[in-house]
Structures are given as C-alpha cells and as structure tokens.
N, C-alpha and C positions, 0 to 999 in steps of 0.2 A: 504494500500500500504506500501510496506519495504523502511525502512531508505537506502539511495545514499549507507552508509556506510556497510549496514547487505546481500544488492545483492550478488548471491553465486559467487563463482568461477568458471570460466571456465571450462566446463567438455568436453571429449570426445564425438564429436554426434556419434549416432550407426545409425539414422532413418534420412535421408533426405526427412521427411513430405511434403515440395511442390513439389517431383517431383512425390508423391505418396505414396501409403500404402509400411510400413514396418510391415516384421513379424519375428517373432522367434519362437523358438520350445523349448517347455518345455520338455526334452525328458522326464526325469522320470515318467510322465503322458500321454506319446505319443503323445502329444497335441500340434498343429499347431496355434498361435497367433497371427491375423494380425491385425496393429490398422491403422487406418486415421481419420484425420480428415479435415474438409471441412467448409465455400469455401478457396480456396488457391489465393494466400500465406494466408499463418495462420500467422493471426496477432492478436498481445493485445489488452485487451478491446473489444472485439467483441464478438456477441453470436456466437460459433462456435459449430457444429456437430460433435458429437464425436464417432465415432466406434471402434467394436472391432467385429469382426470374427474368431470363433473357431469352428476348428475339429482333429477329431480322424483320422488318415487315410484321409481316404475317408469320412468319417460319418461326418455331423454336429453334434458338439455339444449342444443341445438343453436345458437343462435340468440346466444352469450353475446360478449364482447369482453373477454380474458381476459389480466394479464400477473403475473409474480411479481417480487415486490421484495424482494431479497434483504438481508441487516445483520444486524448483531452486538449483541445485547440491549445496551442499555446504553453503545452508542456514537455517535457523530456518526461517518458516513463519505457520502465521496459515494455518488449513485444507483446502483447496478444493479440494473436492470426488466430481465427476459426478456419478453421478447412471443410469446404462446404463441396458433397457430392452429389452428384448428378441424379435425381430420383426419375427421370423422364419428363420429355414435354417440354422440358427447355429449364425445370425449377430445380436448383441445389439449394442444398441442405445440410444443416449442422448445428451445433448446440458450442455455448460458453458459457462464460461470466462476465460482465461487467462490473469493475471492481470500484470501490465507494469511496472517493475523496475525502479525507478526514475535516478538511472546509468547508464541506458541503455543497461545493460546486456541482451542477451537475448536467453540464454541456457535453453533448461524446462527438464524435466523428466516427462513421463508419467508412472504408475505403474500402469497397471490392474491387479487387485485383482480378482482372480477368485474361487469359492466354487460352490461344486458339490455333492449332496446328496451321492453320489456313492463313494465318497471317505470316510466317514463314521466320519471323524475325525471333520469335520466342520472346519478346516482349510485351508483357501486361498491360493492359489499357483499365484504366482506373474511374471509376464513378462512386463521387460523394455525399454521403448525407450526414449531415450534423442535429443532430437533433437534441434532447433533455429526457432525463432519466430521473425516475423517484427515488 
C-alpha cells in the first residue's frame, strides 16, 4: 500500500464505472474498446471482475492478447496488470484488486494494453479510463 503522502492527484474521470461500461475508440486501428468492471460500486480491496470488449466495426475482435494496468494518476506505485482472456465474441476477462490509498484518494486509471498478431509490430495499443472507486 502507498504512503498518505505518495497518493496521486486528482485526475479528470472520463468512465463513470458504477453506472456502467465505458468505451473509447482507438480510431487509428478502427477498434471499439469497452471496459467494466463488476460487482458495483467498484470498491478497494475486493476481488473485482475485470472486462474488456473489442471490435472492428461490427466484427469481434478475437485474436487480441489483452491485460489492464491499473495506478493512480499522478503517482509512482508498483505494477498491477490483470491479465485478461479471451472468453469468445471479442470479451476478455479476469479478476484483481484495486488497492486502497491510505489518503483516501480515490481516482484509478485503467490502461488496456492491447496486441494483435495482425498488426505485425508486437506492439500494444492502449485505451484509457480513469474513473473513482469507493
């Protein structure tokens, strides 16, 4: 857990996570990225379910190698990657914790990191939501 003192600063939310999934569009890859996660409210310390759904268009994305890397706008804290698998249909899936600022700050940033054979370079293409946790 992060020092009272090392909690980030306050960031702009883009994803109100309890009233439901937010998404963004990577356009440069035409690619549709929704994330949620469950049960709500999403609160600290808890095992939470973490999704992510991708598509082309219309098309599921299927074919993706997907994790979220979790942090606090504005801080240095160590890693946590959820590693999220492919359940079909384009939706991965996996489970974490989000862990509980002892300042009670409670802004997070989600980054799915996403890689796709098809883009050939083996480099991840990223889509973010910041949102606030209980």
């Amino acid at each position: 857990m992060a020092s009272p003192a090392a909690c980030g600063r306050e960031a702009a939310i883009d994803c109100a996570i309890d009233n439901g999934s937010c998404t963004t569009v990577l356009a440069t890859e035409g690619l549709s990225v929704t994330f949620d996660i469950t049960p709500k409210p999403v609160a600290a310390m808890k095992t939470l379910a973490f999704r992510i759904d991708i598509n082309r268009g219309a098309a599921p994305v299927t074919d993706g190698e997907v994790t979220v890397d979790l942090s606090m706008p504005g801080m240095a804290m160590p890693p946590n990657r959820v590693a999220l698998l492919h359940q079909g249909g384009g939706c991965y899936a996996g489970r974490g914790v989000i862990v509980r600022c002892p300042s009670g700050k409670a802004v997070w940033r989600a980054e799915a990191r996403i890689r796709r054979p098809a883009w050939g370079d083996g480099q991840p293409r990223q889509a973010v939501f910041t949102f606030r946790v209980k």
